[in-house]
C-alpha positions in Angstrom: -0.2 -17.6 7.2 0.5 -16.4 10.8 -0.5 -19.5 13.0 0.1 -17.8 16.3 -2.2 -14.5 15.4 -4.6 -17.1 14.7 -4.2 -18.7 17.2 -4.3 -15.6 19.5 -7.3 -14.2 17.8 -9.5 -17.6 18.7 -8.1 -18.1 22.3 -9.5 -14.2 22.6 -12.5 -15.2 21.3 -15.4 -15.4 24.3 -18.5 -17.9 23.5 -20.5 -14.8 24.3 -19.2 -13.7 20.7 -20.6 -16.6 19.0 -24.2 -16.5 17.7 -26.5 -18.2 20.6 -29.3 -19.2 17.6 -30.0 -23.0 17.5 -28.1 -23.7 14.3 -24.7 -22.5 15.0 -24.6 -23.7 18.6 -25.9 -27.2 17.2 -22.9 -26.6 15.0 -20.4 -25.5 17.7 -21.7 -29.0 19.7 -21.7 -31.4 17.8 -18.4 -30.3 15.0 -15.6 -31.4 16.6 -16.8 -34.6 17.8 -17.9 -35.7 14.5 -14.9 -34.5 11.9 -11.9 -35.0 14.4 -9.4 -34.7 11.6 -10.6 -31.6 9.8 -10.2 -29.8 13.6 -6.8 -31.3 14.1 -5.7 -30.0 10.8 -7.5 -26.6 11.4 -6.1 -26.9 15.0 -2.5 -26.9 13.1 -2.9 -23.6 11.4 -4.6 -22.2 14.6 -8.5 -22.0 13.7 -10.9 -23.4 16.4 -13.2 -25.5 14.4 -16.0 -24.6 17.5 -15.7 -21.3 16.9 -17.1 -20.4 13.5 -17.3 -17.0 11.9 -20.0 -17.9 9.6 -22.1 -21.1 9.1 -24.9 -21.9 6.1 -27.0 -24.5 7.8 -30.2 -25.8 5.7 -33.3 -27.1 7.2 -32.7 -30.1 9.7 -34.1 -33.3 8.4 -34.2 -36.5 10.1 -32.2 -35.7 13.1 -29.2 -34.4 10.4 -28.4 -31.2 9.6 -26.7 -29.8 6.7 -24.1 -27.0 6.8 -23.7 -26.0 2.9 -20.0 -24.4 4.4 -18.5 -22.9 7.5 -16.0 -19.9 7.7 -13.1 -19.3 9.7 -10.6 -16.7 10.4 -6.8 -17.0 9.0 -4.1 -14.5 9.7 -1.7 -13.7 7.4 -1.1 -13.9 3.2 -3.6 -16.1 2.0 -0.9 -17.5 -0.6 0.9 -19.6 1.4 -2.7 -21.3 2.2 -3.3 -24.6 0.6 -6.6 -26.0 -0.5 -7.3 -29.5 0.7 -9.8 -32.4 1.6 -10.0 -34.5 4.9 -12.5 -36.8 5.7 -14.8 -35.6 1.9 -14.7 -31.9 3.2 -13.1 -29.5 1.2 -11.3 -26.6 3.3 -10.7 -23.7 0.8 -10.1 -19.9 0.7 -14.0 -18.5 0.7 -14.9 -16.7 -2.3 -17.5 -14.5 -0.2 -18.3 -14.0 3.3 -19.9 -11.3 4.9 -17.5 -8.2 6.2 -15.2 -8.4 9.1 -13.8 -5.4 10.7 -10.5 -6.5 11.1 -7.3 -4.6 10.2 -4.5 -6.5 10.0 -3.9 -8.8 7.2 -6.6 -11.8 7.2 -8.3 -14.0 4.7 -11.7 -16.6 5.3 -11.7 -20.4 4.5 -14.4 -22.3 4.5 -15.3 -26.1 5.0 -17.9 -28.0 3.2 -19.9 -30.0 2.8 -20.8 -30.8 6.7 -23.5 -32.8 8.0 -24.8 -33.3 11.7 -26.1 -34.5 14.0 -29.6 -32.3 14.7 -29.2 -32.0 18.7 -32.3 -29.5 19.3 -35.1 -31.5 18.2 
């Protein structure tokens, strides 16, 4: 993994380039606050858990909402990634997400299961 191109590439990364819909920016509110850990350990390998390249929210319910996974961004070989699970949420290499255009050597994780507060009632 490169850290620091990580790193770079989510400093870069302008809020205007995250989707404005209601799910992700519920998701971009309210992540960090409620799984600390999981954003201190993707903090450590340079991912911004509030900016997400991809989230799979289902239907709010009851003032919750449930994200079936969210990808990120990693620079770098994917083999020196290792799979883990903070706080019952599995961070793993994802085994699809939709195309990126970006050249130099990357892979996608993703963490799951996550489950919010629903902030846009």
């Amino acid at each position: 993994m490169n850290i620091e191109a990580t790193r770079t590439y989510y400093e870069n990364m302008l809020l205007t380039d995250l989707c404005d819909c209601n799910y992700c920016q519920n998701y971009i509110k309210e992540i960090k606050k409620t799984y600390p850990l999981v954003a201190n350990y993707l903090e450590g390998i340079g991912v911004n858990i509030e900016k997400p390249f991809e989230t799979m929210p289902l239907e709010p319910d009851n003032n919750k909402i449930e994200y079936i996974a969210a990808q990120y961004v990693v620079f770098g070989d994917f083999k020196k990634f290792k799979e883990t699970i903070i706080s019952n949420v599995s961070i793993q290499i994802a085994k699809s997400h939709p195309c990126i255009d970006i050249n130099e050597k990357h892979f996608v994780i993703e963490i799951s299961p996550i489950i919010l507060n629903w902030v846009y009632n």
